[in-house]
DRENTOR-730706 format. One line per field, with one value per residue (C-alpha): x negated, y, z; residue number from 1; residue in three letters. Coordinates in steps of 0.25 Angstrom, whole numbers, plus 5000, padded with zeros to 4 digits. Each point is the difference from the previous one (the first is absolute). Example, Ala and Ser with C-alpha at 12.3 -4.5 7.8 and 13.67 -1.06 7.14 Angstrom:
DRENTOR-730706
px	4951, 4994
py	4982, 5014
pz	5031, 4998
paba	1, 2
seza	ALA, SER
//
This chain:
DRENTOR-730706
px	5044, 5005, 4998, 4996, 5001, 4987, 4992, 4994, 4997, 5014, 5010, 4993, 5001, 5014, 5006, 4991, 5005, 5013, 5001, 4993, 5010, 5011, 4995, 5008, 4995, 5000, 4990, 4991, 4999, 4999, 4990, 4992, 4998, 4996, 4991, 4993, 4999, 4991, 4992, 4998, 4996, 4989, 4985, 4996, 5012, 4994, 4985, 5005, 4995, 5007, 5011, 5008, 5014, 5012, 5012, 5011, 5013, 5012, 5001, 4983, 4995, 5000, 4988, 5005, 4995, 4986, 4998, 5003, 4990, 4992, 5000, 5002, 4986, 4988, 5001, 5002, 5012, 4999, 5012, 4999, 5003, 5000, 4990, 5000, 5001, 4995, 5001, 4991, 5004, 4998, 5001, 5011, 5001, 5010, 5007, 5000, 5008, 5010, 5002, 5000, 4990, 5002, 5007, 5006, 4993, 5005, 5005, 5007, 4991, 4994, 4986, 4990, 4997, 4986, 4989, 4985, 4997, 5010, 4995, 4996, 4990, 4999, 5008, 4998, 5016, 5010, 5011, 5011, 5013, 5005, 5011, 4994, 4988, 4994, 4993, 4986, 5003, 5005, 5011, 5009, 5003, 5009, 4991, 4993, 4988, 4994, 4996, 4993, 4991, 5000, 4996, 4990, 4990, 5000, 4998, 5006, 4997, 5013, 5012, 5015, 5012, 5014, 5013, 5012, 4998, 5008, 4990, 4989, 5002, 4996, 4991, 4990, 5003, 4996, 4985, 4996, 4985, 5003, 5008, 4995, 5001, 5003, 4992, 5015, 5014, 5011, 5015, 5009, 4998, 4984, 4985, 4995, 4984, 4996
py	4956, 4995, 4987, 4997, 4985, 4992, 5013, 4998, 5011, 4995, 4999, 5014, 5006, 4997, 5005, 5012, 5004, 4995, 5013, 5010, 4998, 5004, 5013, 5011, 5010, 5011, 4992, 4995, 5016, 5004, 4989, 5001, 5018, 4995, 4989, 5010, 5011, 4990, 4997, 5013, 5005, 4990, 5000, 4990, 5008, 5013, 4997, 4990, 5006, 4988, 4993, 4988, 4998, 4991, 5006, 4995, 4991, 4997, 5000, 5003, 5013, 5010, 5006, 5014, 5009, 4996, 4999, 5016, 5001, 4994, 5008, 5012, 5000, 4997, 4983, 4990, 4992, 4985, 4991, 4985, 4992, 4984, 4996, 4985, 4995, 5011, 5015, 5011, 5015, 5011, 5015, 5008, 5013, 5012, 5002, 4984, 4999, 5013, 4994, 4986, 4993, 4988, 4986, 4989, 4987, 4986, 5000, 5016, 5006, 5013, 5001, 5007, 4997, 4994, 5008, 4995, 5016, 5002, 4987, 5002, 4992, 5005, 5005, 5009, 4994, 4989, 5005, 4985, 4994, 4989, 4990, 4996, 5005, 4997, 5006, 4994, 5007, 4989, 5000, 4993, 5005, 4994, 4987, 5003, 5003, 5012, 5010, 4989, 4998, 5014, 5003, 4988, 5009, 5010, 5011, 5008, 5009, 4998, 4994, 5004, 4992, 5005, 4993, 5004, 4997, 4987, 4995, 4999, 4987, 4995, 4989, 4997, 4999, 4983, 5004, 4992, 5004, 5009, 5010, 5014, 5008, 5014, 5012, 5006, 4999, 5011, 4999, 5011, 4999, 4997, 4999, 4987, 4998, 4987
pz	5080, 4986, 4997, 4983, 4997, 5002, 5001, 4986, 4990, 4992, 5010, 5005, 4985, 4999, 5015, 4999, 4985, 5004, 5010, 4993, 4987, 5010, 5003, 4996, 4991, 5009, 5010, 4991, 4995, 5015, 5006, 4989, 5001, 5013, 4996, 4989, 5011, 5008, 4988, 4996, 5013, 5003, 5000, 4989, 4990, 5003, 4996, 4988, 4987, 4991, 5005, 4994, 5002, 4997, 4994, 5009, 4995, 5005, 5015, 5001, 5007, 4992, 4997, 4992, 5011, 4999, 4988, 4997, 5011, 4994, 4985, 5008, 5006, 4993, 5003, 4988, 4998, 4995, 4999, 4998, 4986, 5000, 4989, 4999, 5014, 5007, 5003, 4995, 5005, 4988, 5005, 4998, 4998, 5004, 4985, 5001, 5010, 4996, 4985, 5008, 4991, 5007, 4994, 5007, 5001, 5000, 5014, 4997, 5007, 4996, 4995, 4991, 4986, 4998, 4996, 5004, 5001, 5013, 5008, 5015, 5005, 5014, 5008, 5014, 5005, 4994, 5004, 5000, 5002, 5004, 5006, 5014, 5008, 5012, 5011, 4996, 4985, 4992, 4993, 4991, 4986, 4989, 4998, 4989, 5005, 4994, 5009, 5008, 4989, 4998, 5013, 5001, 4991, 5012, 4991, 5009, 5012, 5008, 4998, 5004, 5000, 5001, 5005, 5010, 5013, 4999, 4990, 5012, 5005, 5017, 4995, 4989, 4987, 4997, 4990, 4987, 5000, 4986, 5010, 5002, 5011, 5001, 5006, 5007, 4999, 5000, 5003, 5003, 5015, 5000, 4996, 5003, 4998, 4997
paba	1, 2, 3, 4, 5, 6, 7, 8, 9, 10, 11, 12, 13, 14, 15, 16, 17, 18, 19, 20, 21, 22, 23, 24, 25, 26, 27, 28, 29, 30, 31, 32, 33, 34, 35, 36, 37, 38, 39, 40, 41, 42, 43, 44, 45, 46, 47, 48, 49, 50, 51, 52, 53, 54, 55, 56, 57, 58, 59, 60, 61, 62, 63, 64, 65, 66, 67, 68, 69, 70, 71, 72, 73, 74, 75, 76, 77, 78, 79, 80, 81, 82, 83, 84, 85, 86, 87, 88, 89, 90, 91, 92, 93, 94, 95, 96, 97, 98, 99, 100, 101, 102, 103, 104, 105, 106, 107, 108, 109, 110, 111, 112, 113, 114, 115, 116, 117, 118, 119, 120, 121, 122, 123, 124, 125, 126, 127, 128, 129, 130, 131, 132, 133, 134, 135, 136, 137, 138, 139, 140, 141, 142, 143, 144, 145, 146, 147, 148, 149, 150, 151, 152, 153, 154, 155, 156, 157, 158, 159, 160, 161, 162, 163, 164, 165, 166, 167, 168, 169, 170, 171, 172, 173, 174, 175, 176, 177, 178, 179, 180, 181, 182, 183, 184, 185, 186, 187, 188, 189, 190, 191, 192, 193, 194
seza	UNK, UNK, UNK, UNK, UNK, UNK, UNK, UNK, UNK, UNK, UNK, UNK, UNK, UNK, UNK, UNK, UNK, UNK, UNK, UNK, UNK, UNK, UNK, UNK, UNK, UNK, UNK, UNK, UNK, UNK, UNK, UNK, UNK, UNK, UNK, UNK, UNK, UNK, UNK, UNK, UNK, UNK, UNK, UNK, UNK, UNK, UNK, UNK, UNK, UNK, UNK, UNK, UNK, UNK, UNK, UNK, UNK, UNK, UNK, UNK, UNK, UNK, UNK, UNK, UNK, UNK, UNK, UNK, UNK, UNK, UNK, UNK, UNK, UNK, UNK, UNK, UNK, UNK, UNK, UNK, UNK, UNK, UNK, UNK, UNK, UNK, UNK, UNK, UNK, UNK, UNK, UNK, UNK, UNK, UNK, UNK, UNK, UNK, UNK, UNK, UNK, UNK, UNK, UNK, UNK, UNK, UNK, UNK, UNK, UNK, UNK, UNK, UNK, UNK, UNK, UNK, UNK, UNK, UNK, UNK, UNK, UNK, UNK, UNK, UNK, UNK, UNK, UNK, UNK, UNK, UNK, UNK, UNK, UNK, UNK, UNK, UNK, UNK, UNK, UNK, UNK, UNK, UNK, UNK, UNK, UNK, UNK, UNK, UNK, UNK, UNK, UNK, UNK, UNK, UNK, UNK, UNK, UNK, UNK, UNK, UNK, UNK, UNK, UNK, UNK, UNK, UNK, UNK, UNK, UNK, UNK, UNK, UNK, UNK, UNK, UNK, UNK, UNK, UNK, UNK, UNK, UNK, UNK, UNK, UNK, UNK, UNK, UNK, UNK, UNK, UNK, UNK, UNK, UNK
//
């Protein structure tokens, strides 16, 4: 088993990103077709009608697979946009994404313009990334806490984290009482219901 410091959410931030940043290109595209074929093929995907998604950076899981899912069937798309110190999603739709109507925020990450017209307030799946999971459905993200006070307001029917299979840890995540669980997690190998 690996060890990560003092088991404590920063020590686990830095190890986990630390070896995801070292993936090669070629099995970030691999574990992730795998990871999206699981998503795709599951329950809650199926019978989602809106779905919220992250658009991936760096080393994250990519999502591009779903997503043309998504606006090749009759579901609608909502990606996120920091507004002040949290996230609001706005839907997206399919000549969005083909002229890539999207702008970077502060942290360069893609996002959609504002406009209060396209704001999604529920949502049948949240489909989220993150650093660290565990079995329980916690996870650790970049720190700044947005998708747990996203996911606080439990305007959502289920939720799905995504993450390689070395981003499930063997013990549990250490909680501040902010933390959110997630409804399942998929890697590359496995669905894990918690």
């Amino acid at each position: 088993m690996k060890t990560y410091g003092n088991y404590d959410k920063k020590s686990i931030r830095k190890a986990i990103l630390r070896e995801r940043n070292f993936l090669l290109e070629s099995e970030i595209l691999d574990k992730s077709l795998k990871i999206q074929k699981n998503v795709i093929k599951t329950s809650i995907f199926l019978d989602a009608k809106t779905v919220g998604i992250y658009s991936n950076i760096g080393s994250e899981v990519q999502t591009n697979l779903i997503m043309e899912n998504i606006v090749n069937s009759s579901k609608k798309l909502a990606y996120p946009r920091v507004v002040g110190d949290k996230i609001q999603f706005f839907s997206i739709e399919n000549n969005d994404l083909s002229k890539m109507k999207v702008e970077k925020n502060r942290f360069n990450i893609p996002e959609p313009p504002y406009n209060d017209s396209k704001v999604i307030d529920f949502f049948d799946l949240l489909i989220i990334p993150g650093i660290a999971f565990d079995r329980k459905g916690y996870r650790i993200g970049y720190g700044y806490g947005y998708y747990d006070r996203y996911l606080s307001k439990r305007n959502y029917l289920n939720s799905i984290g995504l993450g390689y299979e070395f981003q499930v840890l063997d013990f549990t995540i250490p909680k501040m009482a902010h933390d959110q669980k997630l409804d399942m997690i998929i890697t590359e190998n496995r669905i894990i219901y918690c």
